[in-house]
Residue, then its C-alpha position, 0 to 999 in steps of 0.5 A: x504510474x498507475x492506478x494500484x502501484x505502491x509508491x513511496x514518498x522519495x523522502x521515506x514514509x509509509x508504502x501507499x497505494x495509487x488510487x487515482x491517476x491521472x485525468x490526462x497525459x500532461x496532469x501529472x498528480x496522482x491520488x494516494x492512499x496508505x494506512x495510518x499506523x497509530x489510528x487505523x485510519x486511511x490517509x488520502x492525499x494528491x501528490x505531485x508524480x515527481x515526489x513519488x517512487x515505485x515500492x516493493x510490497x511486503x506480502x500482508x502478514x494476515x496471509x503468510x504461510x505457515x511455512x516454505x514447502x508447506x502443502x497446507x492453505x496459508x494461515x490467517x492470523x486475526x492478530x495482524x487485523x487488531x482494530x479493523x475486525 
């Protein structure tokens, strides 16, 4: 695992980015950081590797297509950024 992967926590809970790593080959905690769905606010919290599993990020809805095929540059939808703009 490695600074910038999305991991989850092997019990369930939000998708969570790895923002720092490891100091030395035997340190094995990682630093993580995720979005607080009820008050838009970033969670941080040190967690064992052990507890952790890589995790399949959903493409951001701000950037989705408007549809398969389409030549057009995706669109942004603002909606999707309620309480950060």
């Amino acid at each position: 695992m490695k600074i910038g992967d999305v991991v989850q926590l092997k019990s369930g809970g939000p998708l969570m980015t790895i923002s720092d790593g490891p100091e030395n080959e035997a340190d094995d905690d990682v630093v993580c950081q995720w979005f607080e769905t009820s008050s838009s606010a970033i969670g941080e919290w040190t967690f064992h590797k052990g507890m952790l599993t890589m995790a399949k990020a959903e493409p951001a809805p701000s950037c989705e297509a408007d549809g398969p095929g389409d030549d057009e540059k995706p669109t942004r939808d603002k909606s999707a950024w309620k309480g950060f703009l």
